[in-house]
N, C-alpha and C positions, 0 to 999 in steps of 0.2 A: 438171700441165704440159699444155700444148698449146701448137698449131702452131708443131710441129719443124720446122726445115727444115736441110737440107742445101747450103752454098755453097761451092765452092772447097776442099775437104776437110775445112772446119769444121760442125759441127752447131748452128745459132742457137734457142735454144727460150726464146721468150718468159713468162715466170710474173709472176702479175698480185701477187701476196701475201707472194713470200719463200720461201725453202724453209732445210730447217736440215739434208737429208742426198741423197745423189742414189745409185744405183746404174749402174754401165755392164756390161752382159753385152755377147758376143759369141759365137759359134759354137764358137769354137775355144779359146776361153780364160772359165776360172772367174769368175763376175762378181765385180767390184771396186765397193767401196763407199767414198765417202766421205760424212765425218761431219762439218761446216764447223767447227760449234762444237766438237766436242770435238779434231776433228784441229788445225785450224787458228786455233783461237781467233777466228773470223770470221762475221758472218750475213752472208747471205747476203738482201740488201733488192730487193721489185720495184720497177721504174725504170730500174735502174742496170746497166751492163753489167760482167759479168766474163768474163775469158777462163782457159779449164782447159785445159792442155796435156795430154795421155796419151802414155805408152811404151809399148810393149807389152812392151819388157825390164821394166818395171815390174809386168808382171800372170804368173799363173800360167796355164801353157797347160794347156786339157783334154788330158786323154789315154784318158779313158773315154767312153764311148758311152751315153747314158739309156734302157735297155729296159727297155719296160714290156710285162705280159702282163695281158691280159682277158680275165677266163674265166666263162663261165657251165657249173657253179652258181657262185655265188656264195663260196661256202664249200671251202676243203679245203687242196693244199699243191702247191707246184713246186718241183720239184728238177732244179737246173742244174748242171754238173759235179759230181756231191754235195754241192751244198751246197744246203739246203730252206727256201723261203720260206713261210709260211702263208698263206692269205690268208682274209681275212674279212668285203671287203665285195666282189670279184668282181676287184680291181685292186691289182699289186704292182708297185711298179717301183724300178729296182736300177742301178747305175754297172757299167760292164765293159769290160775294156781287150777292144782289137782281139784276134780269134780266132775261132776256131771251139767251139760248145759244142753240147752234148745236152742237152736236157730232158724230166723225166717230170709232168704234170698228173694230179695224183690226188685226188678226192672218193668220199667213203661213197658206195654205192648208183649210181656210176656207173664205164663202164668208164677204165684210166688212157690216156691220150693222149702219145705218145711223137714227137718232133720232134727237125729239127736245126735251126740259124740261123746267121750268121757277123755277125761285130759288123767293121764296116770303117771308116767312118765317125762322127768321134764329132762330128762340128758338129749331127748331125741324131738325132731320138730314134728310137729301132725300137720299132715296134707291133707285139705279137704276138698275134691273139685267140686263143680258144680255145672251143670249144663240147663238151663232154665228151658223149659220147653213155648214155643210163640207160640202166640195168637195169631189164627191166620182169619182172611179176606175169601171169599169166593167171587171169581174176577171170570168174566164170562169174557173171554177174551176172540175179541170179532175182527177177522180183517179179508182185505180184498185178492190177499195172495194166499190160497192154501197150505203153500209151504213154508209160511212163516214162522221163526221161533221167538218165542218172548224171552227176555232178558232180565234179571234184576238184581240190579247191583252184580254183575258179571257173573251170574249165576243162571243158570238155563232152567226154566221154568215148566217151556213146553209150546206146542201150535195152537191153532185157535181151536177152541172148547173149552170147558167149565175148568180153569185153575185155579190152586189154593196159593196165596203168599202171602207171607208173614206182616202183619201191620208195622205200619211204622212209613218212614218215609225213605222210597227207594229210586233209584236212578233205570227208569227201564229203557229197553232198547229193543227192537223190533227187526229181525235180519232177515234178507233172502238175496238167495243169489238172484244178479241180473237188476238186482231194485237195489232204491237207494235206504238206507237203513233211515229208521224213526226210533228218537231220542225223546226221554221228557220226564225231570220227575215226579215222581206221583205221591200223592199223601194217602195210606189206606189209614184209616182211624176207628173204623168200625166193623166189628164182625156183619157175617151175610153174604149176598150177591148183591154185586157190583159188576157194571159194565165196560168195557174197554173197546173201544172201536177205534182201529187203526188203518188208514189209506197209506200203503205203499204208493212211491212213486217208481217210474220205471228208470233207470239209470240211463245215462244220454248216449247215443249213437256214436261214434267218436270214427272218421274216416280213415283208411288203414290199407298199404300199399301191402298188396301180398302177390308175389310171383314165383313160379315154378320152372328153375331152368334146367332144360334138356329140351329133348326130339322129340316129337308124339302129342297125341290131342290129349288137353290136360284139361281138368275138370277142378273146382273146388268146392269143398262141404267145409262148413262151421257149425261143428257139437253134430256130424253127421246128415246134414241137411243139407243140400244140393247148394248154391248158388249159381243160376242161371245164367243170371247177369253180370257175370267174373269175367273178364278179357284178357288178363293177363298181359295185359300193354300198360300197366303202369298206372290205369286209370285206381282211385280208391274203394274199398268197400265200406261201406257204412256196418260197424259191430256193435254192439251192447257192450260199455264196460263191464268187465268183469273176466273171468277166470273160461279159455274157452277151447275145445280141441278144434286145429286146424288141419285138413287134410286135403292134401291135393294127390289124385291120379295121373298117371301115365299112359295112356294107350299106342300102342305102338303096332307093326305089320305083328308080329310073331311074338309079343311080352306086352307084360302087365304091370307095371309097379304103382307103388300105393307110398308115400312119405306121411307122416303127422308128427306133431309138435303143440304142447299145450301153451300156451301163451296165456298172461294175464295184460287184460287190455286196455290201456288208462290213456291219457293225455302225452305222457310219457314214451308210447310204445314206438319204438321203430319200424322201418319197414321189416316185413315177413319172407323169409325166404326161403324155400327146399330146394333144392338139387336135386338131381336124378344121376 
């Protein structure tokens, strides 16, 4: 359907195709359906004009109210005057005559969340969110790289020292540059401290053709550190995978120049080249 319009108390709504059923909702009363063909024995042809008269002694008035609660987590259970909803994608919603009610929001691994509401109006829905607040762990998190970040469930937690996370069970994951990251999930079940002891490994040396062409004695640094044993004939260097600036100098009779280029360095990488 399209352009509805409103005249003189009637609703004119033009359809290009025909229709074979229509519904009318209202605030205050349960929507009412009709079915052309099978109430009326009639189609209902585009073109042609028909006129629908409505009663409202004809429809059945609400008398409940649509509240719905949103809750994050996702998972667990609300209980309204005692009687308990589960819920299992974070959204339940329920009919409830005018009153007053008490609610309990309860999830594993997090604290319950207790509220009042009053249902008054039933033309309109009530929204109730909910953010349940966790239970957390203290996770003495130890590892051999100091610039390590801890991970959980793709959420950045922090480096090693005393950190809080949420019970329950989480996917962690352990990063630094130049190492190879540590994966593994963990079950926290109990408040307190708890220990975490993580060994990085160091990500593998990966050999890597880098040459500098032009005139003049050329030098090369990686992340700014000299390489001595660079020749510049082709021979490989040996680099750490990972993310790293390459920079080769120029020395010439009367000039200086300096090229860089960050490269990330995998299995992958091509030979490296500046020009001058």
């Amino acid at each position: 359907m399209r352009n509805i319009k409103y005249i003189d108390g009637y609703y004119n709504v033009y359809v290009v195709g025909g229709i074979n059923s229509i519904e009318m909702k209202h605030n205050d009363y349960l929507p009412a359906s009709i079915n052309f063909k099978r109430d009326f024995q009639v189609n209902i042809e585009g073109g042609k004009t028909y006129a629908i008269n409505l009663k409202k002694s004809g429809m059945t008035q609400k008398k409940t109210q649509t509240v719905v609660f949103n809750m994050i987590p996702r998972t667990g259970k609300i209980t309204v005057n005692g009687k308990t909803y589960p819920i299992e994608k974070g959204v339940i919603q329920t009919e409830l005559l005018p009153g007053k009610y008490t609610y309990t929001a309860q999830s594993t691994y997090y604290e319950d969340k207790k509220g009042e509401f009053e249902v008054t109006d039933v033309s309109k829905s009530k929204i109730i969110p909910l953010k349940l607040k966790a239970y957390t762990a203290k996770v003495n998190f130890v590892c051999n790289v100091p610039t390590a970040i801890l991970y959980a469930n793709n959420k950045k937690i922090g480096g090693p020292g005393l950190l809080e996370i949420p019970l329950g069970k989480h996917k962690v994951r352990v990063v630094a540059e130049d190492w190879k990251d540590y994966t593994q999930e963990i079950q926290f079940e109990k408040e307190g401290t708890q220990d975490l002891n993580v060994t990085l490994k160091p990500k593998p040396f990966i050999p890597v053709i880098i040459t500098g062409k032009g005139k003049g004695k050329m030098s090369l640094f990686i992340d700014n550190k000299e390489v001595p044993e660079w020749k510049n004939d082709g021979t490989p260097v040996k680099i750490k995978q990972g993310r790293h600036l390459i920079t080769i100098t120029c020395e010439q009779e009367k000039d200086f120049e300096t090229k860089e280029k960050v490269v990330r360095i995998d299995q992958n990488t091509p030979k490296i080249e500046l020009k001058f």
